[in-house]
Every structure is written in structure tokens, then in C-alpha cells.
N, C-alpha and C positions, 0 to 999 in steps of 0.2 A: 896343347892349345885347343879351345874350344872352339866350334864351329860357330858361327853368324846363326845358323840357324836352329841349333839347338838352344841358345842363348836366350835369343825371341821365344823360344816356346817356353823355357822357364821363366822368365817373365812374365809373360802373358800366365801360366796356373796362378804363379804368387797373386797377380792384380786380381785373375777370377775367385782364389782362393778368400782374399782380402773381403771381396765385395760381398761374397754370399753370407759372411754371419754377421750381416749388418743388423739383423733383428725386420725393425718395422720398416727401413725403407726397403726392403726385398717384395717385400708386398706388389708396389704401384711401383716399383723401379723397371725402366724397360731392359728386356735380355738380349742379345743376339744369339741365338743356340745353330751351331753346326750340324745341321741332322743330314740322314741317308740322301734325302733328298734337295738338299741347300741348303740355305738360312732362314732360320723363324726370326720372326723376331716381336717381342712384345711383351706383355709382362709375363709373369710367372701363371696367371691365371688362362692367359691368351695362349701361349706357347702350348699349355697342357691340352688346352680345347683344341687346336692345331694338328696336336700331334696326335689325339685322342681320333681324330675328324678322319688324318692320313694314316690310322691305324685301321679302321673301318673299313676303307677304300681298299689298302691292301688286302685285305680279309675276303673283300668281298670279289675281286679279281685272282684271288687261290693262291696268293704270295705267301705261305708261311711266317720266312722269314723275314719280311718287310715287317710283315704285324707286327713280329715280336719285337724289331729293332726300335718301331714308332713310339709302344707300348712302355718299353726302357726309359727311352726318351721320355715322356710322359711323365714315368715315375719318377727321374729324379728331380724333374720340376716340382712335384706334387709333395715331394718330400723334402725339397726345399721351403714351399710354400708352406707346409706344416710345421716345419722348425721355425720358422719366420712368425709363426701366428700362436708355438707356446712360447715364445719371448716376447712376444709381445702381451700374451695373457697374463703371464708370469711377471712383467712390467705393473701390469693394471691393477693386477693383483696387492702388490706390493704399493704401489700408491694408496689403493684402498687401504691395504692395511696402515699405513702412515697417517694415514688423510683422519681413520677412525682414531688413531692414537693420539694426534692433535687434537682432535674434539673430544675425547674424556678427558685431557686436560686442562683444555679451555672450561668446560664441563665444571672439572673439578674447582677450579679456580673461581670461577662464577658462585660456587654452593661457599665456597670461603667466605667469600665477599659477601655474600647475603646474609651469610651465619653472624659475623661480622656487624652487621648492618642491625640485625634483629636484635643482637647483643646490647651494641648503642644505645638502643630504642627502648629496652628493657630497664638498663639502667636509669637514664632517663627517667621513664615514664617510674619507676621506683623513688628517682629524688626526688619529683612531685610530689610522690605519696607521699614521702614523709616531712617534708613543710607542708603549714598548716596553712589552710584553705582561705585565704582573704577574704573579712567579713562582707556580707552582702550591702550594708549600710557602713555610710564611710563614718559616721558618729561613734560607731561600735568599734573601730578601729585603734589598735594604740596608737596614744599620743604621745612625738617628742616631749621629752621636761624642757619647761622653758625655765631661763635662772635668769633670775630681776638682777640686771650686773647694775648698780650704785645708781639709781635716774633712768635707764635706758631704757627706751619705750618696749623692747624685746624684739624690736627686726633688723635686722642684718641689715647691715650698711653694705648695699650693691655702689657700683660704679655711677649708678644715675642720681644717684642719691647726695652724694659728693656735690661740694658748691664747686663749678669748674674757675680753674683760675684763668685769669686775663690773660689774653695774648701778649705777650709783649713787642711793642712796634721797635721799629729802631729809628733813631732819625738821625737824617744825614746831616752832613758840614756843609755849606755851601760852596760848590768849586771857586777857588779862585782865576778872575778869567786871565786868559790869556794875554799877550798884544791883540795879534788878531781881531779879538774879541770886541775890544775895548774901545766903547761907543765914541764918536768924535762928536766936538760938539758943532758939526756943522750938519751931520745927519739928523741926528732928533728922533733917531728911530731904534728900536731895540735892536741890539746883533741876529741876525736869525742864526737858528739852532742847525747844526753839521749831524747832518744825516750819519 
């Protein structure tokens, strides 16, 4: 049976191991680093500068082996941040090259369409040329043949031309009235009419 506490410590690499090859949020992502001296903490670029700072220090107080501990520290920030920053190039890179391979296609597809377009135009502009040019004066122009049909003046009989025929009315029966209706002869007045 495994101990509590080595348990937690495999844990804990797996999650750190997880975290660092994130690519581009390793950049601006903050760290907590356990160093000689406590905890840093801050991004990758902050930590380096840190440790870089406490290497100095050491150095400069005759600690050897502080410096070189700081200095470790340091580097594998620095080499993290470096791995973090060719996957990230290597990202950018690859979008560019996507980004250029969608535009020679678009590209290409636009020079269709025009080739296309100029094609039309050609044609076109070729069935023009070969019907003949509508004379300048309308007199010069051919004429329909007219055919004298038996009398007929030669114009076409339009809709307006036609005699229209009569509307025809309808006319009603007159109701026969009712009781109700049916004037008494003590009134003398017409029935009025039901609304």
C-alpha cells in the first residue's frame, strides 16, 4: 500500500507535467516554483528574472553553490519558455502557411471567374459582329410584306379596335310583398322598407 504522501507527490508531477506543454498559455500563465530559497511565483518570464536577480546575490556574497542552484532554476524556466515560444512560432507558422494556401485559392478561383466573364464578353461582343448593323435611316430599313387579305385595310385588328359589346343588365321580378308589408287602406302611406 502506498503512502498518502507519495501519492500527492505523483499527482502533483502528473498535473505539473500536464501544464507545461501547453504551448502558448505557458507564456503569461503564472508558476509557483519551489526554489533554494521559498516560492517564486509568477510567470515564466518573471520567475527567470527572479532567479536570475537571486543568482547575482548569491554570487556576489561568495555562495557557489547558491548561484549555481538559482542559475538551474533559471534554466529550466527559460527552457520552458523556449519550448513554449517554438510552438507557438510553429502554430503561426502553419496558419500562415494555411492562411497563404486559402488565398491562391481564392486567387485561383477569382482568375476562373474573370476568364469566364471575358469569355461571355467575347462571345457576345462576336454575335454582334456578325448581325448586320441596323441602318442609320429607318426608310433604308427592311420592310414587313404586307398581304392585301380580300378588303382589308392591312392593320391588325388590336383589342381597341373591336366594337365592345353591351353590358348586359339583368332586371329583376318584383318581390312579392309580404303580410307584413301590405299597405292598409286606412294608412294611405307606403310600407317603409326593413333595414
Amino acid at each position: 500500500m502506498k503512502s498518502s504522501r507519495s501519492r500527492s507527490r505523483s499527482k502533483n508531477n502528473r498535473s505539473r507535467n500536464n501544464n507545461s506543454g501547453g504551448g502558448g498559455n505557458v507564456v503569461n500563465r503564472v508558476f509557483d516554483s519551489s526554489g533554494p530559497e521559498g516560492k517564486v511565483r509568477g510567470t515564466p518570464q518573471q520567475i527567470i528574472d527572479k532567479y536570475n536577480q537571486l543568482a547575482r546575490d548569491a554570487q556576489l556574497s561568495g555562495d557557489r553553490v547558491a548561484t549555481e542552484n538559482f542559475q538551474q532554476h533559471a534554466e529550466h524556466y527559460l527552457r520552458m519558455l523556449s519550448e513554449a515560444q517554438r510552438e507557438i512560432d510553429a502554430r503561426r507558422e502553419e496558419q500562415d502557411r494555411q492562411n497563404r494556401e486559402r488565398q491562391a485559392e481564392q486567387d485561383r478561383q477569382n482568375r476562373e471567374r474573370q476568364a469566364e466573364r471575358d469569355r461571355e464578353r467575347a462571345a457576345r461582343q462576336e454575335q454582334e459582329a456578325a448581325q448586320p448593323a441596323p441602318p442609320s435611316d429607318p426608310a433604308e430599313a427592311p420592310q414587313p410584306d404586307v398581304v392585301d387579305a380580300e378588303g382589308d385595310s392591312g392593320l391588325v385588328e388590336t383589342p381597341e379596335s373591336k366594337p365592345k359589346p353591351k353590358p348586359r343588365t339583368r332586371t329583376r321580378k318584383p318581390k312579392a310583398p309580404t303580410d307584413e308589408e301590405t299597405p292598409t287602406p286606412d294608412s294611405g302611406s307606403a310600407p317603409e322598407a326593413a333595414e
